[in-house]
C-alpha positions as CSV (number, residue, x, y, z in Angstrom):
1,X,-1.1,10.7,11.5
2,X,-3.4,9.6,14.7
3,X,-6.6,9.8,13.9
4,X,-9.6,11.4,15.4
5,X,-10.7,8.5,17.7
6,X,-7.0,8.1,18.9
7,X,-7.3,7.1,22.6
8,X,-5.8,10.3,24.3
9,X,-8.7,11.5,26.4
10,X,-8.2,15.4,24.4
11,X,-8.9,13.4,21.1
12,X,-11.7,11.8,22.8
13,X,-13.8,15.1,24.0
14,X,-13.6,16.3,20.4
15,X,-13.9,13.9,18.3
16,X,-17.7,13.3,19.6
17,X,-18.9,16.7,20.3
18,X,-20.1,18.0,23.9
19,X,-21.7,16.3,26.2
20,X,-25.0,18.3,27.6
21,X,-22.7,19.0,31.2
22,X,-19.6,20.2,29.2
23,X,-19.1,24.1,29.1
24,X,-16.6,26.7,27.4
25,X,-13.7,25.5,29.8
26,X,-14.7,22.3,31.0
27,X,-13.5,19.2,29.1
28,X,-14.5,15.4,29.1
29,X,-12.3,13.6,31.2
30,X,-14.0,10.3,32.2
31,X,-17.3,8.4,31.5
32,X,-20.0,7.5,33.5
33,X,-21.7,4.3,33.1
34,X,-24.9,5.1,34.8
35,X,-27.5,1.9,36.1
36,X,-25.7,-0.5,33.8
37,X,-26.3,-4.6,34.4
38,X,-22.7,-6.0,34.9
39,X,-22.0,-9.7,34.8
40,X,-25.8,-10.8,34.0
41,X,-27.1,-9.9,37.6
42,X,-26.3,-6.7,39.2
43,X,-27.4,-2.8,38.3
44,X,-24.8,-0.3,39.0
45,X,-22.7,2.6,38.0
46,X,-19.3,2.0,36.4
47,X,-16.7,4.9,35.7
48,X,-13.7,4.8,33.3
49,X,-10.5,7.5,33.7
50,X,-8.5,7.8,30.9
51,X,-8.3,4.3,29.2
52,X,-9.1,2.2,32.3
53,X,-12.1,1.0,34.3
54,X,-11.0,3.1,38.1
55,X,-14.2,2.7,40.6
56,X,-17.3,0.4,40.3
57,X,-20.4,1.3,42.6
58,X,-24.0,2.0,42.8
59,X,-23.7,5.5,44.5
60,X,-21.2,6.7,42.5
61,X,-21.8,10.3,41.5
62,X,-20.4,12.3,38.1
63,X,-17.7,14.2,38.3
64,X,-17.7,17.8,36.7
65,X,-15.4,16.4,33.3
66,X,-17.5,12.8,33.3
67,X,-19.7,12.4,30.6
68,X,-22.7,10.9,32.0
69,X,-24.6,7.6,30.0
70,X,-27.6,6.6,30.9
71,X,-27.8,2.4,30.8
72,X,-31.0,1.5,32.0
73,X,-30.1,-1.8,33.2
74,X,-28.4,-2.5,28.9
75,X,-25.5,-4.8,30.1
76,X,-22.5,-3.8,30.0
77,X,-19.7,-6.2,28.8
78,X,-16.0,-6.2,28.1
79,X,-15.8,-5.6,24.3
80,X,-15.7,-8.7,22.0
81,X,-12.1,-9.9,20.4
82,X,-12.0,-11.7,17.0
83,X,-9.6,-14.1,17.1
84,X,-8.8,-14.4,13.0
85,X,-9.7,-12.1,10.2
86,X,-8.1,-10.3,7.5
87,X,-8.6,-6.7,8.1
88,X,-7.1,-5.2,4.6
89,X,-9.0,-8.4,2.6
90,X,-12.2,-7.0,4.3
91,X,-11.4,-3.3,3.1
92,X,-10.9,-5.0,-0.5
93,X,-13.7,-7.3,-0.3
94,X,-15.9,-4.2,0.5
95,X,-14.8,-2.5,-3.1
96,X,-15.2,-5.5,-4.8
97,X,-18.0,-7.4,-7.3
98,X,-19.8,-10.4,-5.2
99,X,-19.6,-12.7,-7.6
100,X,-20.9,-16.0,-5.3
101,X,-23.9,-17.2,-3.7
102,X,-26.6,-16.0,-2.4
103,X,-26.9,-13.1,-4.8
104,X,-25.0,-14.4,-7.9
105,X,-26.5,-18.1,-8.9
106,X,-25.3,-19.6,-12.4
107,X,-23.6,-18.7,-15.3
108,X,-26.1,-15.7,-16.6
109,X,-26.1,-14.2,-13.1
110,X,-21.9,-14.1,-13.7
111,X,-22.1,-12.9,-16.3
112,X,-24.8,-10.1,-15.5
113,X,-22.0,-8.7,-12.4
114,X,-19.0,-9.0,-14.5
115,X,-20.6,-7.1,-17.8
116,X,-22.4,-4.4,-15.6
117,X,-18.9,-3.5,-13.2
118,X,-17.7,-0.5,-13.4
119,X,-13.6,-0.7,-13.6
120,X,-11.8,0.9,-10.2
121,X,-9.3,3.8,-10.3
122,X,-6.7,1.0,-12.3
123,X,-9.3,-0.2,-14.8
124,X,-9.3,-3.5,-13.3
125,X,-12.5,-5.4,-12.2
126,X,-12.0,-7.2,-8.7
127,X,-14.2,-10.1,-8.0
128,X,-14.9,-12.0,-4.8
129,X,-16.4,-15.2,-3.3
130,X,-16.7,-17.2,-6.2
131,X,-17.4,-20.8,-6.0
132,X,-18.1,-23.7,-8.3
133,X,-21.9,-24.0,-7.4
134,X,-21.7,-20.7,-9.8
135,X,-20.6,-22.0,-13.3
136,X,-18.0,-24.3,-12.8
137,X,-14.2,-23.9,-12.6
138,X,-13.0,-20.8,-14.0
139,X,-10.1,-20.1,-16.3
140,X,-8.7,-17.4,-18.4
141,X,-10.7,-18.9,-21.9
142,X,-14.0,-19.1,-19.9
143,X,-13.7,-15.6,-18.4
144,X,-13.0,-14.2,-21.4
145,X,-16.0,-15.1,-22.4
146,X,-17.4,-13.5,-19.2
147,X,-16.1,-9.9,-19.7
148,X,-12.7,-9.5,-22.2
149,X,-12.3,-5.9,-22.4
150,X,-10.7,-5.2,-19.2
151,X,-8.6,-7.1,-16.8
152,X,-10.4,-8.8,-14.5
153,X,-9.3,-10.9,-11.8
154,X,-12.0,-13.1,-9.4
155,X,-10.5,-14.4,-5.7
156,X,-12.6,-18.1,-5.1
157,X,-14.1,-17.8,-2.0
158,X,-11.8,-19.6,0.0
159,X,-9.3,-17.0,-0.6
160,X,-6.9,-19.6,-1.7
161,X,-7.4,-19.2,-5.4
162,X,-7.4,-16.2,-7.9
163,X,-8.8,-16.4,-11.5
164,X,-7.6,-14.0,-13.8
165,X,-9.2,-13.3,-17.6
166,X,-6.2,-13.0,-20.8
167,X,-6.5,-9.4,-19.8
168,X,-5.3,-9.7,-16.5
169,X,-3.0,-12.2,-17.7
170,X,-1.5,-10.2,-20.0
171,X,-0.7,-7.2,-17.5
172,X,0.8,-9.5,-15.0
173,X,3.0,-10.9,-17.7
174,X,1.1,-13.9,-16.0
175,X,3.2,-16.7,-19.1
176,X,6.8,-15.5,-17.9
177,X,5.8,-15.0,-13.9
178,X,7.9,-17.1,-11.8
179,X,5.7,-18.4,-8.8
180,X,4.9,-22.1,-7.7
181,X,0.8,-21.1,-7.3
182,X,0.9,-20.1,-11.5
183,X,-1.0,-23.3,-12.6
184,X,0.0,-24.4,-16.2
185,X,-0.9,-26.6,-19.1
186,X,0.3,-29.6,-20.2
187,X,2.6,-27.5,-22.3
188,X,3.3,-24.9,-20.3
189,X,0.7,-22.3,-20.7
190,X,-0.8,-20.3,-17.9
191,X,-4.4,-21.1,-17.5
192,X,-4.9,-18.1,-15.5
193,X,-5.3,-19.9,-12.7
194,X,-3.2,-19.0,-9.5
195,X,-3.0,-20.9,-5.9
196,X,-2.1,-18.7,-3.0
197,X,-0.3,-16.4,-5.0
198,X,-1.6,-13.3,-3.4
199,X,1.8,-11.5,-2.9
200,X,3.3,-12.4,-6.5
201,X,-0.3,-10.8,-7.8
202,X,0.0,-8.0,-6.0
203,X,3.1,-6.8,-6.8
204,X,2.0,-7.4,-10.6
205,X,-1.1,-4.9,-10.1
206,X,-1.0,-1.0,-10.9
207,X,-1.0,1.2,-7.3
208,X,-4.9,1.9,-6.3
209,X,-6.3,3.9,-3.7
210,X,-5.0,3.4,-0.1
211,X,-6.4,1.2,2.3
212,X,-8.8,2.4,4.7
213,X,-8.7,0.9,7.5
214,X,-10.6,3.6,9.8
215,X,-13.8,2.6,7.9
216,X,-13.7,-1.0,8.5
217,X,-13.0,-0.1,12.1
218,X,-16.1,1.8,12.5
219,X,-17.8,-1.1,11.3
220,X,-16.5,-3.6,13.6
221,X,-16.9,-1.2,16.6
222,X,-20.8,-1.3,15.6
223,X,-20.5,-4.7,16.3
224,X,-19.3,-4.3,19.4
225,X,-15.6,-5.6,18.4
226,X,-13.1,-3.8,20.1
227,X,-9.8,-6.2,19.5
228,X,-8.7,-8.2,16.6
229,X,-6.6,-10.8,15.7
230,X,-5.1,-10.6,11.9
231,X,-4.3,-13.7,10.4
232,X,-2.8,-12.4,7.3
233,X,0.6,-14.6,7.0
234,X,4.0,-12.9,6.0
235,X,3.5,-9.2,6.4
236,X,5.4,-6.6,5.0
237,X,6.9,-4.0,6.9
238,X,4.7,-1.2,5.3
239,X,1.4,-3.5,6.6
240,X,2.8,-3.4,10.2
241,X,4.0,0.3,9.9
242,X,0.3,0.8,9.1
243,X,-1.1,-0.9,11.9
244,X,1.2,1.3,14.2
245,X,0.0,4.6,12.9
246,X,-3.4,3.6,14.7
247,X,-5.1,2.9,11.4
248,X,-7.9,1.5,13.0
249,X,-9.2,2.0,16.9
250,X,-9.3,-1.5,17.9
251,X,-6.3,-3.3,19.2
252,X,-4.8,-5.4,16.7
253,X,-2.7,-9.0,17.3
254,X,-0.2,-9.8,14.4
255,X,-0.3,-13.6,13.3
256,X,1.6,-12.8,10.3
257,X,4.9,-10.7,11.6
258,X,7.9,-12.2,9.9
259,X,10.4,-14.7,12.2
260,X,13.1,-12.3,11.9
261,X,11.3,-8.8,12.0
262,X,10.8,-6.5,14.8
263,X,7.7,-6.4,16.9
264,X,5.7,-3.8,16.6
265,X,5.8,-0.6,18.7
266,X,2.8,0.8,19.6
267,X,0.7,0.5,22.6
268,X,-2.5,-1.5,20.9
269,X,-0.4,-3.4,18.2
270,X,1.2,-6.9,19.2
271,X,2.9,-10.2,18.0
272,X,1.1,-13.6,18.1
273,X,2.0,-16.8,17.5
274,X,3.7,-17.0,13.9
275,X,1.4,-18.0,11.2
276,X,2.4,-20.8,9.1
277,X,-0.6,-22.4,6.3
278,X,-0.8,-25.6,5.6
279,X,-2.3,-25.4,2.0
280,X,-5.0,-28.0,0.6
281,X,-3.7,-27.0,-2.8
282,X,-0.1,-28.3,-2.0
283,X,1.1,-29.9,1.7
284,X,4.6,-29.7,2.6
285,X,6.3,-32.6,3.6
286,X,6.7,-33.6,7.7
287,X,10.2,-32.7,7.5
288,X,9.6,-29.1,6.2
289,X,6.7,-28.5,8.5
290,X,8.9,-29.9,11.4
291,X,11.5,-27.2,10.7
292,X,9.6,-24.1,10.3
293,X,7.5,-25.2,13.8
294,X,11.0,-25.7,15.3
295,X,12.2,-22.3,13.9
296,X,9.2,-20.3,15.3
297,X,9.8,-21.9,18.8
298,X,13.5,-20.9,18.9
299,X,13.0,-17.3,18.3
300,X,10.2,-17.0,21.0
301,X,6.8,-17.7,19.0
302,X,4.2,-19.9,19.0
303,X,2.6,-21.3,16.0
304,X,-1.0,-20.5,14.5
305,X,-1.2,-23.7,11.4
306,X,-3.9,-23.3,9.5
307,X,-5.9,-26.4,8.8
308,X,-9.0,-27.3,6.7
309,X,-8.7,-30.6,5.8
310,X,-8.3,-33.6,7.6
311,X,-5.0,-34.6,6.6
312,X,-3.5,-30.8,7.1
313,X,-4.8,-31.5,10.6
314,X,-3.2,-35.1,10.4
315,X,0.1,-33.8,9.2
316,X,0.1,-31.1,12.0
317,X,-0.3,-33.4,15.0
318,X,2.7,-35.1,13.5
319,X,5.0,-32.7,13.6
320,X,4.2,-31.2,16.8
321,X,4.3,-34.8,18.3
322,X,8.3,-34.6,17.4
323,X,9.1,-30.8,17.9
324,X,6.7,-30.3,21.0
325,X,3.9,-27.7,21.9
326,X,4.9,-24.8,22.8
327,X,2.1,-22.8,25.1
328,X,0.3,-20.8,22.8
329,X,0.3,-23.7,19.8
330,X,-2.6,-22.5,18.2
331,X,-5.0,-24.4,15.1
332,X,-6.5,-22.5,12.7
333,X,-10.0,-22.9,11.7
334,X,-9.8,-27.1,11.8
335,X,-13.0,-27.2,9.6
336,X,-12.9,-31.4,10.1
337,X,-11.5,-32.6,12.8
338,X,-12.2,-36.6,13.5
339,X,-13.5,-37.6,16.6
340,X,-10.3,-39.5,17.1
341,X,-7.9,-36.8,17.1
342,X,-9.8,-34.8,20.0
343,X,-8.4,-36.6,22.6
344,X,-4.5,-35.9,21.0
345,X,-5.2,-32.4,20.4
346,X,-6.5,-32.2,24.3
347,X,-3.1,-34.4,25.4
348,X,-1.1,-31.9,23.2
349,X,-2.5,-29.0,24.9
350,X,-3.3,-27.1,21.5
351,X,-6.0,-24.0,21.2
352,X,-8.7,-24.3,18.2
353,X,-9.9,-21.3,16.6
354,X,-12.7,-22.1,14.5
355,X,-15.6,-20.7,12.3
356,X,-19.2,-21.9,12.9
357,X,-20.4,-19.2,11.1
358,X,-19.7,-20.8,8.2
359,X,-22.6,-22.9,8.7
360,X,-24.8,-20.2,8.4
361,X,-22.9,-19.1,5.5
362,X,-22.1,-21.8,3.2
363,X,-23.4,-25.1,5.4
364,X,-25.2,-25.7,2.2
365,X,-22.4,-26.6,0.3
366,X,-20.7,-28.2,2.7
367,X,-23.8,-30.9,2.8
368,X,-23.7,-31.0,-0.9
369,X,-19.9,-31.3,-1.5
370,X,-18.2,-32.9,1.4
371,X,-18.7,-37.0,2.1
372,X,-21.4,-38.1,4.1
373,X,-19.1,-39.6,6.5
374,X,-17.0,-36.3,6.9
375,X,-20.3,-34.1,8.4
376,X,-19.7,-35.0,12.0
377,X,-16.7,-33.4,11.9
378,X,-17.1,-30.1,10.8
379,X,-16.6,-26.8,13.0
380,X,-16.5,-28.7,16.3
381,X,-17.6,-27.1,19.0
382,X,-18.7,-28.5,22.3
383,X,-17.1,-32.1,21.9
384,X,-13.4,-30.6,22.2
385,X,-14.5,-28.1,25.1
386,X,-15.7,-31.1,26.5
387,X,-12.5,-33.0,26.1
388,X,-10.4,-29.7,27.6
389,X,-9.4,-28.2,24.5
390,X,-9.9,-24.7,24.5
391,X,-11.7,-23.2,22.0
392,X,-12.2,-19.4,20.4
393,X,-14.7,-18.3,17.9
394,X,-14.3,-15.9,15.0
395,X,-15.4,-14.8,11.6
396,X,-12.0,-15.6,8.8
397,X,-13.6,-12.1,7.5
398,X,-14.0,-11.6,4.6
399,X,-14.2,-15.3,4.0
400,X,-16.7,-15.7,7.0
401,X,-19.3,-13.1,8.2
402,X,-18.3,-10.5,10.5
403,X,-21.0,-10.4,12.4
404,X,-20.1,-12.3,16.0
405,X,-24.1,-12.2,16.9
406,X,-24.5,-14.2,13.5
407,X,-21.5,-16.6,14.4
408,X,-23.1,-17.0,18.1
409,X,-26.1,-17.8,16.7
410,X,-24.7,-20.1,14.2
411,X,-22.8,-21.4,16.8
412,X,-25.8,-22.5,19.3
413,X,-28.1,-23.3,16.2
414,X,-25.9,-24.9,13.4
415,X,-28.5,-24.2,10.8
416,X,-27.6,-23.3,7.3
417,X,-29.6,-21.0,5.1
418,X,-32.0,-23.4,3.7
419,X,-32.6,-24.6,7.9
420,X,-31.0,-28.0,7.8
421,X,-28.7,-29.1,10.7
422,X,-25.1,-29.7,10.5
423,X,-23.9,-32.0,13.3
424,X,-25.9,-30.7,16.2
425,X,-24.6,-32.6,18.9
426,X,-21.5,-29.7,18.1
427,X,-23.8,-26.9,19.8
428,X,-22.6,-24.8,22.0
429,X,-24.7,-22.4,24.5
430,X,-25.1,-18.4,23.5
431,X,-23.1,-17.6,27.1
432,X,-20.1,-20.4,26.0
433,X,-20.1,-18.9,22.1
434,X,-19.9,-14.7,23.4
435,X,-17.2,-16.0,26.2
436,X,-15.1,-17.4,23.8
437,X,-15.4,-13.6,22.3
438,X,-14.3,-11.9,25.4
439,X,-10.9,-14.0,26.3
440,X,-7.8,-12.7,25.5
441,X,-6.1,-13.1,22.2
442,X,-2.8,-14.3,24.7
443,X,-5.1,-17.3,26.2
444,X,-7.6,-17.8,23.4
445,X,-10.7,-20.1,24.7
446,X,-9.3,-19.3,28.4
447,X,-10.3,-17.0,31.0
448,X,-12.6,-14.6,29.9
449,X,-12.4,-10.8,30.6
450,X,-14.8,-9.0,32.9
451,X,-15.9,-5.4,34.3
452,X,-13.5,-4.8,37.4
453,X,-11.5,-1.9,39.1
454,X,-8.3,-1.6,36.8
455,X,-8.9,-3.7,34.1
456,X,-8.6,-1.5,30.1
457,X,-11.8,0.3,29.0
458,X,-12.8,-1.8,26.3
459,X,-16.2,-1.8,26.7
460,X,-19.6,-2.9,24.7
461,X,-23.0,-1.2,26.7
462,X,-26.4,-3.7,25.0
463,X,-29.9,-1.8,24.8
464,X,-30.9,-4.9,26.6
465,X,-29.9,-7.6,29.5
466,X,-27.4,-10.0,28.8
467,X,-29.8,-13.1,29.3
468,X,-32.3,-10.8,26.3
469,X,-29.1,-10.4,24.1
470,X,-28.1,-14.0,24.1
471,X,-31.7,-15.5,23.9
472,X,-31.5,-13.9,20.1
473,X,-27.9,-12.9,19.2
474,X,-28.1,-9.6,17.8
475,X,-26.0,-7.0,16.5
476,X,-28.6,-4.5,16.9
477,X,-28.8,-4.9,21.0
478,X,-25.4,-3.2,20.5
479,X,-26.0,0.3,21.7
480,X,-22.1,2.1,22.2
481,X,-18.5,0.7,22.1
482,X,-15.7,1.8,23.6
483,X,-11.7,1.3,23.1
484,X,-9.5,2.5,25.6
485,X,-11.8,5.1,27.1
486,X,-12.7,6.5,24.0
487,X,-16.5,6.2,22.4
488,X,-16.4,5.1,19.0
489,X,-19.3,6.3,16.7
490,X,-20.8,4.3,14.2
């Protein structure tokens, strides 16, 4: 079923009512831009046909079908691309009990959420973004003295770990479950503890309601996001099939399309590099890592590794140095990376995608938890775009805020929430953070998309100047996104 915001340019004159100009037999056709600031400099009027940008000029004049929008010198900028979030963790996050910092702090605040949630449509309790700053580590014995009386299952907020009370246990027949994540006792007993487990869980939960997608897209389009890259690894078929019934407006790049599957086909849905996590809980040895890289590379595909840690990172630049980069060798997040392996991921030619935002987030914790000597290298920025190694922000939503004006201005600032500094010298400028925003999912931290004659209508209009926006990243300067010629409503 397309939805309402589908980008065929009937779908787009009804789905957001009639334009002032628009009479009884006279549909919306195109879009007129009118006195918008393009490129940081120049006022003028920019028109879109159908789902592309097709004549830039400052005389240009509406046609009868154009619907007319009135910039007054708000820049106008090609529409922002995360490059790694989790789009169906975000819908679940967003129906879940917070049960992590800032809003739940210590045991009684836990225990407060958990007693007061209401169960969903299955009678479970979901709980997200727990960490051990709360109460500690979490197991079956100590959630049951949390809340008992219905299953309840708590996702740490790395997203690597799921918690799950004698309840939950019990439902999952979590004591005869076969999966390597199902962490046990000395003799054998679940502790209700389970490492990156997330599809052996799921298939152990009763159906709920279906994801919806179309919301979460109408939130990201108020940020002013109109592409996405989802790092979920090892997608089903019935994920991608959604994805291809246009369950959400923006485009959408595929990390986690299977080796062996089909790609996708539909016009805003596409294959990326092939995801492949290298888990802190549990590395796999060089030889291992070695042949999936070299497996993804002889069916056409890039990899996207996800590293955290610095030996992850360590392992990764070993394997590559004895299968090779392939263009498009991507690193995921690389939360530490020591100043003596910029140089070898610049020689290798690899990509970072990374996350300042967490600094704003949790940069806290990362002061209070990670060594001393460690702090330097967390969520590098500017020294690896100095040494030539392109580099692409994002959010890890739901893991990381959405925001991209928080993770710009986490980005240039580094502060965390109680205002101290992590690594400053990693700093990057507001125009360098929102560029890495507007390249290409294809050539991440590369050439950056602009406003021109021909190139796809994926467009972000600001109430402001670009030089206002980035002097105090914002999402409120965003004023109207559009995908493929089609307005998106908040």
């Amino acid at each position: 079923m397309r939805r309402p915001w589908a980008p065929t340019r009937a779908r787009c004159s009804g789905a957001w009512g009639s334009p002032s100009h628009e009479s009884a037999d006279t549909r919306v056709s195109g879009l007129l831009f009118r006195d918008a600031e393009i490129g940081g400099r120049r006022r003028t009027n920019v028109r879109v046909a159908g789902e592309r940008i097709s004549e830039i000029g400052a005389h240009l004049a509406p046609a009868a079908t154009d619907e007319v929008i009135e910039c007054r010198g708000g820049a106008l900028i090609p529409g922002l691309w995360d490059h790694h979030l989790h789009l169906h963790a975000l819908w679940a996050w967003r129906r879940s009990v917070l049960c992590g910092p800032p809003e739940v702090e210590g045991w009684d605040a836990l225990s407060a959420k958990l007693r007061s949630a209401v169960p969903d449509e299955t009678g479970w309790v979901r709980g997200v973004g727990y960490v051990e700053s709360v109460a500690g580590d979490l197991d079956a014995t100590r959630l049951d003295s949390l809340r008992a009386d219905v299953p309840v299952r708590i996702q740490h907020r790395s997203g690597a770990l799921w918690m799950l009370n004698s309840a939950a246990a019990h439902e999952t027949s979590l004591a005869s479950g076969h999966h390597s994540g199902i962490e046990r006792s000395s003799d054998g007993t679940p502790t209700g503890r389970l490492w990156r487990a997330d599809d052996w869980l799921r298939a152990c939960l009763p159906a709920g309601a279906a994801t919806d997608l179309y919301t979460i897209g109408r939130e990201l389009a108020r940020y002013g996001i109109t592409g996405v890259t989802d790092a979920t690894p090892d997608l089903n078929t019935d994920t991608i099939a959604a994805f291809e019934n246009d369950a959400v407006p923006q485009r959408v790049h595929l990390l986690g399309v299977p080796l062996a599957a089909a790609p996708p086909c539909h016009p805003r849905v596409t294959t990326g590099p092939y995801k492949i996590v290298l888990a802190d809980s549990g590395l796999p040895s060089l030889d291992d890592l070695t042949g999936r890289i070299t497996d993804a590379h002889e069916r056409g595909r890039a990899v996207a590794v996800h590293c955290v840690t610095r030996e992850a990172l360590l392992l990764l630049l070993a394997a590559l140095g004895e299968t090779g980069v392939r263009d498009g060798d991507r690193i995921e997040h690389a939360a530490l990376v020591p100043a003596e392996s910029i140089g070898e991921l610049a020689r290798l030619g690899l990509r970072v995608v990374t996350q300042p935002g967490f600094i704003a987030d949790r940069g806290d914790d990362f002061l209070r938890n990670v060594p001393t000597f460690d702090h330097g290298d967390l969520y590098r920025c500017r020294r690896l775009s100095d040494a030539g190694v392109p580099v692409a922000l994002s959010s890890d939503a739901p893991y990381g805020p959405l925001d991209p004006w928080t993770v710009i201005d986490s980005a240039v600032h580094r502060r965390t929430n109680s205002g101290a500094i992590v690594n400053g010298d990693e700093a990057i400028t507001a125009r360098a953070a929102l560029l890495s925003y507007l390249t290409s999912p294809d050539d991440l931290g590369g050439r950056t998309r602009g406003i021109r004659a021909g190139a796809a209508a994926d467009l972000v209009l600001l109430h402001v100047p670009l030089a206002e926006a980035l002097h105090s990243p914002d999402a409120e300067a965003v004023h109207r996104t559009v995908i493929a010629g089609c307005p998106i409503e908040p």
